[in-house]
N, CA, C and O atoms as CSV, one atom per row, in Angstrom:
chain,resi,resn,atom,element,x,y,z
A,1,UNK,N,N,78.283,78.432,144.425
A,1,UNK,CA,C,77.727,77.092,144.310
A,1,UNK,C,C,77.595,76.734,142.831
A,1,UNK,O,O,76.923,77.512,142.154
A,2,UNK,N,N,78.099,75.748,142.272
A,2,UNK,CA,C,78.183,75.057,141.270
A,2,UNK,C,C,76.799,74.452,140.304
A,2,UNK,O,O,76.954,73.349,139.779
A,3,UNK,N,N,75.834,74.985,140.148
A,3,UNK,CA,C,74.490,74.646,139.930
A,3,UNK,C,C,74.638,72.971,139.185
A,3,UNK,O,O,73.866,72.033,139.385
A,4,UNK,N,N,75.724,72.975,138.401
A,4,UNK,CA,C,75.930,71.836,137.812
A,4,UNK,C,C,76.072,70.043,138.967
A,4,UNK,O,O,75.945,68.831,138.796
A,5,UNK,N,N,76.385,70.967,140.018
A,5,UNK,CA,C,76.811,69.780,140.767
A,5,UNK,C,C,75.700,69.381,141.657
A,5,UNK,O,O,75.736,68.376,142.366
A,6,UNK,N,N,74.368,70.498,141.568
A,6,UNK,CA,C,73.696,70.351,142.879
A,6,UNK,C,C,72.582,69.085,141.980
A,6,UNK,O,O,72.341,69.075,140.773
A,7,UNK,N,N,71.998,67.985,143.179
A,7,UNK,CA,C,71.240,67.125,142.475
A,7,UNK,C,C,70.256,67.517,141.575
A,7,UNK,O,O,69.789,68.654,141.509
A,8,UNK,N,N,69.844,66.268,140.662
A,8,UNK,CA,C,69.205,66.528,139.693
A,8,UNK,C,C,67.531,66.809,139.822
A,8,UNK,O,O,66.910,67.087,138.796
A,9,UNK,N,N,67.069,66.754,140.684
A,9,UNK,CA,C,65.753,67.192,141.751
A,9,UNK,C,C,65.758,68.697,142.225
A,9,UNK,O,O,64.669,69.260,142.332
A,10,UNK,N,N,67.119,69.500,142.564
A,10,UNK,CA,C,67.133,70.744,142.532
A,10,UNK,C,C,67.140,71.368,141.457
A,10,UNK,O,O,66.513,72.425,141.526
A,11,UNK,N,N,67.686,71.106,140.289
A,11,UNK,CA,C,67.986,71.851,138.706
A,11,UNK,C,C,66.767,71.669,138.266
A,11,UNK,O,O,66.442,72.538,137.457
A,12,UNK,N,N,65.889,70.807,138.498
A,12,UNK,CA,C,64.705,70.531,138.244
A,12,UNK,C,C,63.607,71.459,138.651
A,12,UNK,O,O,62.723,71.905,137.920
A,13,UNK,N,N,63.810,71.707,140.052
A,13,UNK,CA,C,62.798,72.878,140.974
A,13,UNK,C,C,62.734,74.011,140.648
A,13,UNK,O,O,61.762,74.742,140.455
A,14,UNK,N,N,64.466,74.282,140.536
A,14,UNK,CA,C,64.988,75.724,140.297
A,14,UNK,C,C,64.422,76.212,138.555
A,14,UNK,O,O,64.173,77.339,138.127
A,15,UNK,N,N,64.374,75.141,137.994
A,15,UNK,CA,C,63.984,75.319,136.423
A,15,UNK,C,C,62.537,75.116,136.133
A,15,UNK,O,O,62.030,75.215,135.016
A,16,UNK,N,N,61.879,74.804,137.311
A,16,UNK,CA,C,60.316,74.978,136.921
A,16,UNK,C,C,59.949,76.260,137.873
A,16,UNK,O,O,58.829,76.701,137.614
A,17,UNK,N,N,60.597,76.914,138.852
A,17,UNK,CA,C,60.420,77.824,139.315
A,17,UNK,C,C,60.430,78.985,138.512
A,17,UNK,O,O,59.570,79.843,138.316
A,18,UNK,N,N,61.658,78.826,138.058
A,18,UNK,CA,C,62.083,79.941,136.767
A,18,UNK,C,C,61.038,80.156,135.595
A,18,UNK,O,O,60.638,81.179,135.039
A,19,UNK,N,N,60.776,78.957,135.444
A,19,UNK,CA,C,59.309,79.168,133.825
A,19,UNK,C,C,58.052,79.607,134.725
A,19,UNK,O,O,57.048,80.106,134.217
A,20,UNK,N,N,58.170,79.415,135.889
A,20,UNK,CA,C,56.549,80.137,136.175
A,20,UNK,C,C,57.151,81.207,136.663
A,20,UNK,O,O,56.296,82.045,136.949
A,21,UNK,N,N,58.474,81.660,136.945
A,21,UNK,CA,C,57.885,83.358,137.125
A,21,UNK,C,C,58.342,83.928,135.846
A,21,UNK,O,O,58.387,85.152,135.966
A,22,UNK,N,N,58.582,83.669,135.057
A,22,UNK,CA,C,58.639,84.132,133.571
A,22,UNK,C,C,57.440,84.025,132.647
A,22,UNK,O,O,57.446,84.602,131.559
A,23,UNK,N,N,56.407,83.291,133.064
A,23,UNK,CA,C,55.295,83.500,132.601
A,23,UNK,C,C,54.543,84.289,133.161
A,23,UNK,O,O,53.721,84.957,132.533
A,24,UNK,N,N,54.724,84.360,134.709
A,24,UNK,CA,C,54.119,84.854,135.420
A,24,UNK,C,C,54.275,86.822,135.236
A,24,UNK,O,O,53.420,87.694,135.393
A,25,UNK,N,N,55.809,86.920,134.832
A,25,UNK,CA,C,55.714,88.415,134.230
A,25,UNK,C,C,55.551,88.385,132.923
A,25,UNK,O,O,55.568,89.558,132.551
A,26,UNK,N,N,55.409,87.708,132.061
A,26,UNK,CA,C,54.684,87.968,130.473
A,26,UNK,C,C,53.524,88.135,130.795
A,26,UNK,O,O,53.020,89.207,130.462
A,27,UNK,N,N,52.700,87.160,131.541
A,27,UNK,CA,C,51.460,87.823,132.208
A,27,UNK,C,C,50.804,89.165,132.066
A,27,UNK,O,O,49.868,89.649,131.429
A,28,UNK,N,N,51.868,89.627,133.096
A,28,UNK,CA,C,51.489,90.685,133.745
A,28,UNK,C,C,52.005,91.695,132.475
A,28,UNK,O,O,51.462,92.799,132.515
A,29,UNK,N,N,52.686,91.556,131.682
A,29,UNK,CA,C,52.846,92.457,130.986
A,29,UNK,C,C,52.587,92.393,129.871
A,29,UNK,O,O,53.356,92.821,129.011
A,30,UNK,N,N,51.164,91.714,129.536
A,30,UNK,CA,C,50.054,91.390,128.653
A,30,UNK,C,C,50.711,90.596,127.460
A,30,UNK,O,O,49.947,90.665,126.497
A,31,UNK,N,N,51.648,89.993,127.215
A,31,UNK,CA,C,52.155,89.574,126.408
A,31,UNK,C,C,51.435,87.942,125.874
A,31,UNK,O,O,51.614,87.305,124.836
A,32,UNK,N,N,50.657,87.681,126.983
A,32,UNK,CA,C,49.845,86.543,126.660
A,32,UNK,C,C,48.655,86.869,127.201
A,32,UNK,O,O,48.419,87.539,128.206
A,33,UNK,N,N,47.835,86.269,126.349
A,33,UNK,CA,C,46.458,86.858,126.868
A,33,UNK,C,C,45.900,85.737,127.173
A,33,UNK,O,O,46.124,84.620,126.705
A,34,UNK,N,N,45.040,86.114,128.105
A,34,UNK,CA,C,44.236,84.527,128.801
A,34,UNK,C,C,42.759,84.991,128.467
A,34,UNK,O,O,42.461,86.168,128.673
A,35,UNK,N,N,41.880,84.159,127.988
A,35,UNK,CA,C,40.203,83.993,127.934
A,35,UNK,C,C,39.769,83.877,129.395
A,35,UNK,O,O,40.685,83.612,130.173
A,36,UNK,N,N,38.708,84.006,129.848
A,36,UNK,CA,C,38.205,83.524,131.399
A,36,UNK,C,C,38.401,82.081,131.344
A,36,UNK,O,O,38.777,81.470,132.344
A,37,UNK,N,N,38.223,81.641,130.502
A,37,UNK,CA,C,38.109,79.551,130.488
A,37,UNK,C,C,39.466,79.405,130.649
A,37,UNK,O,O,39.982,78.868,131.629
A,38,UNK,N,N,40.147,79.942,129.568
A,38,UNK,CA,C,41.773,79.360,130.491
A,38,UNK,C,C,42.184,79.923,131.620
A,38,UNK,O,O,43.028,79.259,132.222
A,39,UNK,N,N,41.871,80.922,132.105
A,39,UNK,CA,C,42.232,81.667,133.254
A,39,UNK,C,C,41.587,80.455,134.548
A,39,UNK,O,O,42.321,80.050,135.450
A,40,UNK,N,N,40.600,80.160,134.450
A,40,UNK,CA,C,39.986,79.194,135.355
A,40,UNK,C,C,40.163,78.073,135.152
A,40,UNK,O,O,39.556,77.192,135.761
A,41,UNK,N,N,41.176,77.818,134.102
A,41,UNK,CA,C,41.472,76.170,133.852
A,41,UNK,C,C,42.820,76.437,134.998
A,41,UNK,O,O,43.031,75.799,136.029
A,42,UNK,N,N,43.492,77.404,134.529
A,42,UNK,CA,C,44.846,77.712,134.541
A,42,UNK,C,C,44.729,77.636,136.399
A,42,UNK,O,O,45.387,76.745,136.937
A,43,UNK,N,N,44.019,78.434,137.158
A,43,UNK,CA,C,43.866,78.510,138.471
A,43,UNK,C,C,43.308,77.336,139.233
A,43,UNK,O,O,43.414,77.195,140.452
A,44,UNK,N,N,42.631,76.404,138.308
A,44,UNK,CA,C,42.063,74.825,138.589
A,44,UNK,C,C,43.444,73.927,138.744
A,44,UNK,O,O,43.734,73.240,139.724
A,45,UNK,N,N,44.171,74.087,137.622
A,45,UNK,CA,C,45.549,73.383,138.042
A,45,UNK,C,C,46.225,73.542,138.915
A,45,UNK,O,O,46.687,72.763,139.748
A,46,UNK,N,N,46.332,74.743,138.742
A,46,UNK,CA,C,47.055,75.528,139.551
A,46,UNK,C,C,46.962,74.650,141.149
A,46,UNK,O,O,47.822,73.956,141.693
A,47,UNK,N,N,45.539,75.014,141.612
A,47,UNK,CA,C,44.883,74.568,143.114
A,47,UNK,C,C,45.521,73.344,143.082
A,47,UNK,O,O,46.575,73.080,143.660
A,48,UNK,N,N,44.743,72.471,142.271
A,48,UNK,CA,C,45.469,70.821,142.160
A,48,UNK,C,C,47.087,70.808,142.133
A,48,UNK,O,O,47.688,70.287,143.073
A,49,UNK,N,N,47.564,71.201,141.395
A,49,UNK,CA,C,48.936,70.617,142.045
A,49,UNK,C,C,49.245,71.335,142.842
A,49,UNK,O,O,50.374,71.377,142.354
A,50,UNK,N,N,49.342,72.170,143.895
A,50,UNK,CA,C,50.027,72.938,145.151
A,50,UNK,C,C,49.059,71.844,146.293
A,50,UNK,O,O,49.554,71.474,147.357
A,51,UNK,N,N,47.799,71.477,145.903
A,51,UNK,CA,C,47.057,70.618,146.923
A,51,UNK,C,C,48.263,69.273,147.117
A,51,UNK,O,O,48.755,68.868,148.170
A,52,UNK,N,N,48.481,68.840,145.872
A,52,UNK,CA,C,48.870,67.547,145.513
A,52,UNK,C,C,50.430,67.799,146.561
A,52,UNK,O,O,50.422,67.159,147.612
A,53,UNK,N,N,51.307,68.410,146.372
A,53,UNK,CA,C,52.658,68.859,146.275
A,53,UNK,C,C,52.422,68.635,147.905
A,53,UNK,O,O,53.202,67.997,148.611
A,54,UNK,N,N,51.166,69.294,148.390
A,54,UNK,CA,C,51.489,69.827,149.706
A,54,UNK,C,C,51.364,68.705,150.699
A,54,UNK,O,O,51.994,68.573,151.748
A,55,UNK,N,N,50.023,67.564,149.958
A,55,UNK,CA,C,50.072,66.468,150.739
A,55,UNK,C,C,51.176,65.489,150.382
A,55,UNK,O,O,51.078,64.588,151.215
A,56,UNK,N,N,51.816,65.318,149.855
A,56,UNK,CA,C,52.944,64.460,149.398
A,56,UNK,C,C,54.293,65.041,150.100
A,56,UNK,O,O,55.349,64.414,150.183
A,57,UNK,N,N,54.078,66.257,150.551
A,57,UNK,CA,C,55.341,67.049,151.218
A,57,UNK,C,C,54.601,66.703,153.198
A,57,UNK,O,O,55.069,66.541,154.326
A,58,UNK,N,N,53.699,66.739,152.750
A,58,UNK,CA,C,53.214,66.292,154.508
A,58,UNK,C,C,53.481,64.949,154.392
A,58,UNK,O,O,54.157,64.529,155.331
A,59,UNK,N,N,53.167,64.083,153.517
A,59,UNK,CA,C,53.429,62.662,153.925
A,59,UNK,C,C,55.014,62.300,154.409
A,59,UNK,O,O,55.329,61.473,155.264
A,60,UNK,N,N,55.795,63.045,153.721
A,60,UNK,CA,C,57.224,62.320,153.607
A,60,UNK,C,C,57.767,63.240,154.670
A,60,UNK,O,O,58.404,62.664,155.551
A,61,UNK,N,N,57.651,64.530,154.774
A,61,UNK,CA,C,57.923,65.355,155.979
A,61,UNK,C,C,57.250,64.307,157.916
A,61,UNK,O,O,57.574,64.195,159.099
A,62,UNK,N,N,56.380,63.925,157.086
A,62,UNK,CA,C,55.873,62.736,158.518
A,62,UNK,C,C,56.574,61.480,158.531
A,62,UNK,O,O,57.112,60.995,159.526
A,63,UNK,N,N,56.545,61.001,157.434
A,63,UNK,CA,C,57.720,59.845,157.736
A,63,UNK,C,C,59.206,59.904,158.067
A,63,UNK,O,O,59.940,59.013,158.494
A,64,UNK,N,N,59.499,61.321,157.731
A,64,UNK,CA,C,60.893,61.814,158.122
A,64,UNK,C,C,60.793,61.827,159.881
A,64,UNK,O,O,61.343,60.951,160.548
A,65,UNK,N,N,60.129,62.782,160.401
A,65,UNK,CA,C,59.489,63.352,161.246
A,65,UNK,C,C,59.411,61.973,162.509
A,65,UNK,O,O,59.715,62.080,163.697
A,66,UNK,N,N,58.825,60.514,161.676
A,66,UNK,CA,C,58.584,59.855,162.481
A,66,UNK,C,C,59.613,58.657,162.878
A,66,UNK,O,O,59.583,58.007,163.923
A,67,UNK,N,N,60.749,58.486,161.543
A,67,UNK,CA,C,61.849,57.961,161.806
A,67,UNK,C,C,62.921,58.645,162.925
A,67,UNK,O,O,63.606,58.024,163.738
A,68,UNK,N,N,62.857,60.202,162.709
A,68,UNK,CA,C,63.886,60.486,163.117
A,68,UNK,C,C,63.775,60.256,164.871
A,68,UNK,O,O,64.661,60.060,165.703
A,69,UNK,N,N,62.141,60.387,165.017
A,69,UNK,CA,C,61.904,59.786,166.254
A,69,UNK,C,C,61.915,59.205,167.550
A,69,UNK,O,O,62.047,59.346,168.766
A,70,UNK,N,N,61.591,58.099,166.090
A,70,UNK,CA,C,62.047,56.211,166.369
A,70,UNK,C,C,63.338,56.202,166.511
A,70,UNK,O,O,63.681,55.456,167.429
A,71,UNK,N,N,64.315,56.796,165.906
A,71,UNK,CA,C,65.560,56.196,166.016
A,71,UNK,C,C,66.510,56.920,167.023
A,71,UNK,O,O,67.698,56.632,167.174
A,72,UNK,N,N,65.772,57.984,167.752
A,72,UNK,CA,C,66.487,58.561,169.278
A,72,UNK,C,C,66.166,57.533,170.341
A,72,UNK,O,O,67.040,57.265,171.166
A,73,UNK,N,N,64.879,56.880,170.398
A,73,UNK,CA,C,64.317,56.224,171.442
A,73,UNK,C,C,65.393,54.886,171.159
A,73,UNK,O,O,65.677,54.417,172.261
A,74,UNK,N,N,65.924,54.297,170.300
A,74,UNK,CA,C,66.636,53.222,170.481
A,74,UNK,C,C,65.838,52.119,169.379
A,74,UNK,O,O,65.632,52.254,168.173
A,75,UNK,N,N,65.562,51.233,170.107
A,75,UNK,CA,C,64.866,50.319,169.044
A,75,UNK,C,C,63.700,49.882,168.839
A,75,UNK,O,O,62.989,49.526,169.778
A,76,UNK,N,N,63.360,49.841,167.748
A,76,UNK,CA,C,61.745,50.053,167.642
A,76,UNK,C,C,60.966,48.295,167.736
A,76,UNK,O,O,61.469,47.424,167.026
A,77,UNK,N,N,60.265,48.088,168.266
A,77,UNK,CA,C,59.676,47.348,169.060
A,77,UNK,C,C,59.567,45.552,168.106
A,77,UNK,O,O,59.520,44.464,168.680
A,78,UNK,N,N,59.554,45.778,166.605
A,78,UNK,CA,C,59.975,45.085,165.912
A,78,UNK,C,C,61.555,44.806,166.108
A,78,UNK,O,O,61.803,43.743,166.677
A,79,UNK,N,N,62.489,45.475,165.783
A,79,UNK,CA,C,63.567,44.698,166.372
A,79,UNK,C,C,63.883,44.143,167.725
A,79,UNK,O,O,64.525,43.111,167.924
A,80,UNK,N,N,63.345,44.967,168.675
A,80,UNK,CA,C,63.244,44.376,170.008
A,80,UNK,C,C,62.952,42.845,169.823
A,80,UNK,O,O,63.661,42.001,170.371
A,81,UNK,N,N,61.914,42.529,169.054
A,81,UNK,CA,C,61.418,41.490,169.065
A,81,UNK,C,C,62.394,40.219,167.926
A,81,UNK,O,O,62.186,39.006,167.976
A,82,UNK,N,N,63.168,40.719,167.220
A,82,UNK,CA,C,63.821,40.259,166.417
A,82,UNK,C,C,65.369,39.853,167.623
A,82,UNK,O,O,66.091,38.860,167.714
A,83,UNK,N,N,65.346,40.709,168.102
A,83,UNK,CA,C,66.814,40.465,168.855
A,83,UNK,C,C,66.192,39.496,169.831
A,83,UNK,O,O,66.801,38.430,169.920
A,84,UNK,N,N,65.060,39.634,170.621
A,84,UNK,CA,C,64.885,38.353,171.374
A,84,UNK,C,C,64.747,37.132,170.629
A,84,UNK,O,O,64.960,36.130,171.311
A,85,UNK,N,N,64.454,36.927,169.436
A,85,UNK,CA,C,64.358,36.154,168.822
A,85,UNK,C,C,65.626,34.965,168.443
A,85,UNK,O,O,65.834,33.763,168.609
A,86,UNK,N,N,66.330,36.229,167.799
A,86,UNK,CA,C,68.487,36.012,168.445
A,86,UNK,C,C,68.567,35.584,169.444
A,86,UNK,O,O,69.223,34.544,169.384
A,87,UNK,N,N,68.212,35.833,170.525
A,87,UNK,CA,C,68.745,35.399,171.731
A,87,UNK,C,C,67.929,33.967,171.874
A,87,UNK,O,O,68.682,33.063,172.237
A,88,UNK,N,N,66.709,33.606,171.692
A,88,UNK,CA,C,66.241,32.318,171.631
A,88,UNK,C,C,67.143,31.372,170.935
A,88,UNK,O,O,67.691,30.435,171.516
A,89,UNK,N,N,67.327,31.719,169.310
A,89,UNK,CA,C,67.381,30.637,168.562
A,89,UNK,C,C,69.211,30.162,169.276
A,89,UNK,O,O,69.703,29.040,169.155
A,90,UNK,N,N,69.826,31.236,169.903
A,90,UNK,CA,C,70.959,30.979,170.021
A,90,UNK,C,C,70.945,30.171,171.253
A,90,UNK,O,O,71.657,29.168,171.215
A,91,UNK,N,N,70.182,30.427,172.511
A,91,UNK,CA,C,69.884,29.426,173.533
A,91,UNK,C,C,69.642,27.904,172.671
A,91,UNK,O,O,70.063,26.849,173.145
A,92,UNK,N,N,69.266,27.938,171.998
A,92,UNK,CA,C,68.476,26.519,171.765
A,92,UNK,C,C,69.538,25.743,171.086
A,92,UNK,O,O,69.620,24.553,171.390
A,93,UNK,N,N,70.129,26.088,170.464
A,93,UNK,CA,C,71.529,25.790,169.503
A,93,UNK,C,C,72.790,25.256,170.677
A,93,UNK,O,O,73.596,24.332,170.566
A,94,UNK,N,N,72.582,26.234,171.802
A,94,UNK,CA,C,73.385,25.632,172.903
A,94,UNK,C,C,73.138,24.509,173.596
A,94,UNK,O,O,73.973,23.752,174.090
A,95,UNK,N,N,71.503,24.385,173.629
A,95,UNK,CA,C,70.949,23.396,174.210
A,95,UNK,C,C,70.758,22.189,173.368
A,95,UNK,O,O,70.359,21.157,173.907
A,96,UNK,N,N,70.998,22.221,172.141
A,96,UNK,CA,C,71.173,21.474,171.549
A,96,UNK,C,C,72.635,20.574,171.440
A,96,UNK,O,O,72.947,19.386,171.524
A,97,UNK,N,N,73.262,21.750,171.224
A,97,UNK,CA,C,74.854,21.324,171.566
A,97,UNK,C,C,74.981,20.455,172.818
A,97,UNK,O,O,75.472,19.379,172.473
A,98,UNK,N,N,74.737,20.486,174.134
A,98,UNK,CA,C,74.832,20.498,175.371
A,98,UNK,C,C,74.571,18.496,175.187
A,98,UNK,O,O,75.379,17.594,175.410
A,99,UNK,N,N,72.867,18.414,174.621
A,99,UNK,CA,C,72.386,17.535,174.739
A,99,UNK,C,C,73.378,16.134,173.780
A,99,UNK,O,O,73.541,14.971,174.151
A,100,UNK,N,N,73.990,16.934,172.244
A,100,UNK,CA,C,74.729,15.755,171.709
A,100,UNK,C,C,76.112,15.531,172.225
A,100,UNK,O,O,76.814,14.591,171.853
A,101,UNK,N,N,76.459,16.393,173.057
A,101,UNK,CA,C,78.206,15.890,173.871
A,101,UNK,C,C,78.138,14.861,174.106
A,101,UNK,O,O,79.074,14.164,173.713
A,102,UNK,N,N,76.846,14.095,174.979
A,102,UNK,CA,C,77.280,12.987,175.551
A,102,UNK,C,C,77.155,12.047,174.573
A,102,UNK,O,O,77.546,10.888,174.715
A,103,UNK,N,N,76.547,12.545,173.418
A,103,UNK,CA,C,76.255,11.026,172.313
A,103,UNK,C,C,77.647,10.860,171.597
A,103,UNK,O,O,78.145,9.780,171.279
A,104,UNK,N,N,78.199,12.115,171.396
A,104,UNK,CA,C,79.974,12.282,170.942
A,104,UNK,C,C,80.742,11.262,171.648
A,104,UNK,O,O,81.406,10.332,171.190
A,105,UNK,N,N,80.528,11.607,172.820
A,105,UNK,CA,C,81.547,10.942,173.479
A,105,UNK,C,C,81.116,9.651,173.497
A,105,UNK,O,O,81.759,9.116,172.593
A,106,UNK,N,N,80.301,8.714,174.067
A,106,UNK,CA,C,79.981,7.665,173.531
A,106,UNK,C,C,80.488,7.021,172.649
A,106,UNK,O,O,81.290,6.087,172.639
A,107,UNK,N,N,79.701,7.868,171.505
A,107,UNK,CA,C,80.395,7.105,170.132
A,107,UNK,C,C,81.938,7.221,170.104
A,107,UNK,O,O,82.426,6.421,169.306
A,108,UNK,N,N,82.727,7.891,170.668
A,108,UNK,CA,C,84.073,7.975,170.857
A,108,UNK,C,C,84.963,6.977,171.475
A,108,UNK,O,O,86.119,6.617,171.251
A,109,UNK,N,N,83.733,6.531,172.624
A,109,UNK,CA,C,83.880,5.041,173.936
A,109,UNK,C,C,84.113,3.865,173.004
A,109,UNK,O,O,85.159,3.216,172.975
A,110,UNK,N,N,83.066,3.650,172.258
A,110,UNK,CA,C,82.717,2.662,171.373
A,110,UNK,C,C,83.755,2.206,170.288
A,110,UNK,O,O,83.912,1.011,170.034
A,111,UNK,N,N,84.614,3.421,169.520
A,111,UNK,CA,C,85.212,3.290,168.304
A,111,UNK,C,C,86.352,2.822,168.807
A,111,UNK,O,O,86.981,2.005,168.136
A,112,UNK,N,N,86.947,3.328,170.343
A,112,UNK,CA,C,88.105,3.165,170.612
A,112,UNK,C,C,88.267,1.005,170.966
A,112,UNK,O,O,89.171,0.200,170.744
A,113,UNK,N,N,86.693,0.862,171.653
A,113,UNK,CA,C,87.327,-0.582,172.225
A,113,UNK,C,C,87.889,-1.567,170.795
A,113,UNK,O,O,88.394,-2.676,170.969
């Protein structure tokens, strides 16, 4: 797989994945040292964005979730209502039509005498 070709949202993931486990073994192999205050800043963020990530991955995982749905059942109750709507305005256009034939022709009676 071509890393170059994969979207720019994956090179992105894959490259913030990579800096936290590379910190994550300097870590561990004392190469940076943490105070308790950054250690508890560091685990405060930490919480916050995996909280953040996780509801923003539930939201869109639900809107996925709820389209894909909607769109087995056929049509969702707004277009239902849009297509009857089509079907009105197009009745009425006929009935409109219907009603000026006879004024056509008329005026057709008229031009000829």
């Amino acid at each position: 797989m071509n890393l170059l070709r994969a979207p720019l949202s994956f090179q992105f993931t894959i490259a913030a994945v990579s800096a936290l486990l590379l910190y994550l073994v300097l870590f561990q192999l004392n190469v940076i040292d943490f105070s308790v205050g950054e250690l508890l800043a560091f685990y405060t963020f930490s919480v916050f964005t995996v909280t953040l990530f996780a509801v923003l991955g539930g939201v869109l995982l639900g809107m996925f979730i709820a389209t894909r749905a909607l769109s087995s059942q056929g049509f969702t109750p707004f277009e239902v209502s849009m297509l009857k709507l089509r079907d009105d305005v197009r009745n009425l256009r006929e009935e409109v039509r219907q009603l000026r034939a006879p004024e056509e022709g008329e005026s057709e009676e008229e031009s000829s005498e």
